[in-house]
C-alpha positions as CSV (number, residue, x, y, z in Angstrom):
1,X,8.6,10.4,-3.5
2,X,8.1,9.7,0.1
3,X,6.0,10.6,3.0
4,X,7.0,10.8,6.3
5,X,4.1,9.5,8.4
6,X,0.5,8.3,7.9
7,X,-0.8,8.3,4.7
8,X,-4.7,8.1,4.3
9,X,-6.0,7.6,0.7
10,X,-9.2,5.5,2.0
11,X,-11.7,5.9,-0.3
12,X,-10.0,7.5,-3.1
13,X,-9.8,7.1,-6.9
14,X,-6.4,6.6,-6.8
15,X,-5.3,3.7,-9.4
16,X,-1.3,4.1,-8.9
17,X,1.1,5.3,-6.6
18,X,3.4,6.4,-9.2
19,X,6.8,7.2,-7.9
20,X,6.1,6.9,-4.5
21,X,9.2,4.7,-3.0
22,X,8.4,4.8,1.2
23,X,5.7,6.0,3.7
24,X,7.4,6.4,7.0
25,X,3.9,5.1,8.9
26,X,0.8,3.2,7.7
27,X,-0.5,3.6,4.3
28,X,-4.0,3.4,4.1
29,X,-5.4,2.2,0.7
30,X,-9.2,0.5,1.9
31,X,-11.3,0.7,-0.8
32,X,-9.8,2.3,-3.7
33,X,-9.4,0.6,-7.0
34,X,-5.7,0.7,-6.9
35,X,-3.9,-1.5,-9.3
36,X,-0.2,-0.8,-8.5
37,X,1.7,-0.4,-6.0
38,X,4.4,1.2,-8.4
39,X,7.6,2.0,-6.9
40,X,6.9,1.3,-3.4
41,X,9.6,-0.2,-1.8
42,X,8.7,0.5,2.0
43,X,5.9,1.0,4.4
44,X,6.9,2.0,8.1
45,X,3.9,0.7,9.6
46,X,0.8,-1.1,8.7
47,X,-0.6,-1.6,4.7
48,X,-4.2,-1.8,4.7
49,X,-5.4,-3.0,0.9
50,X,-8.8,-4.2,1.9
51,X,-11.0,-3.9,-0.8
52,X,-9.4,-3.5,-3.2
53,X,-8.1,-5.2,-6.4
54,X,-4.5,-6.0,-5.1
55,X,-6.2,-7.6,-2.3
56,X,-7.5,-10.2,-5.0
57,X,-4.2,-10.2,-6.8
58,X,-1.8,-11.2,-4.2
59,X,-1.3,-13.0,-1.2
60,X,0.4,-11.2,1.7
61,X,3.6,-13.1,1.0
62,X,3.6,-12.1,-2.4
63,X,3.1,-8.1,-1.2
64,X,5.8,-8.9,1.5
65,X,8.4,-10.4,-1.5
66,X,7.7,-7.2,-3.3
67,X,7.3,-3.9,-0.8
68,X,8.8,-4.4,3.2
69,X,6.1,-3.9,5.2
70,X,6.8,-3.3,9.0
71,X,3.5,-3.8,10.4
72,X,0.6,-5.9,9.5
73,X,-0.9,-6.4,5.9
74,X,-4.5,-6.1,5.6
75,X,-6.6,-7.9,2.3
């Protein structure tokens, strides 16, 4: 349910992140068609969602209200 550091999924066909709850660095999510951020509740680092449709979803207040973020958000 967690992952320590970086987590690159750039490019992907990932729609979810399931049960995923915290990534310890930056999570990495540019251009996938991810819908969901499921249970995510924390990102260590920066959250890079350019590209994808939660970028056109949510503003980064919105993203901020739902997951803390430590770093920058990218859409």
């Amino acid at each position: 349910t967690s992952v320590g550091g970086y987590l690159n999924l750039y490019g992907t066909p990932i729609e979810s992140l399931g049960n995923l709850t915290s990534v310890g660095g930056d999570l990495n999510l540019f251009g996938t068609p991810i819908e969901s951020l499921g249970n995510l509740t924390s990102v260590g680092g920066d959250l890079n969602l350019r590209k994808t449709p939660i970028s056109k979803k949510y503003t980064k207040e919105e993203i901020r209200q739902m997951v803390k973020i430590e770093g920058e958000i990218f859409i």
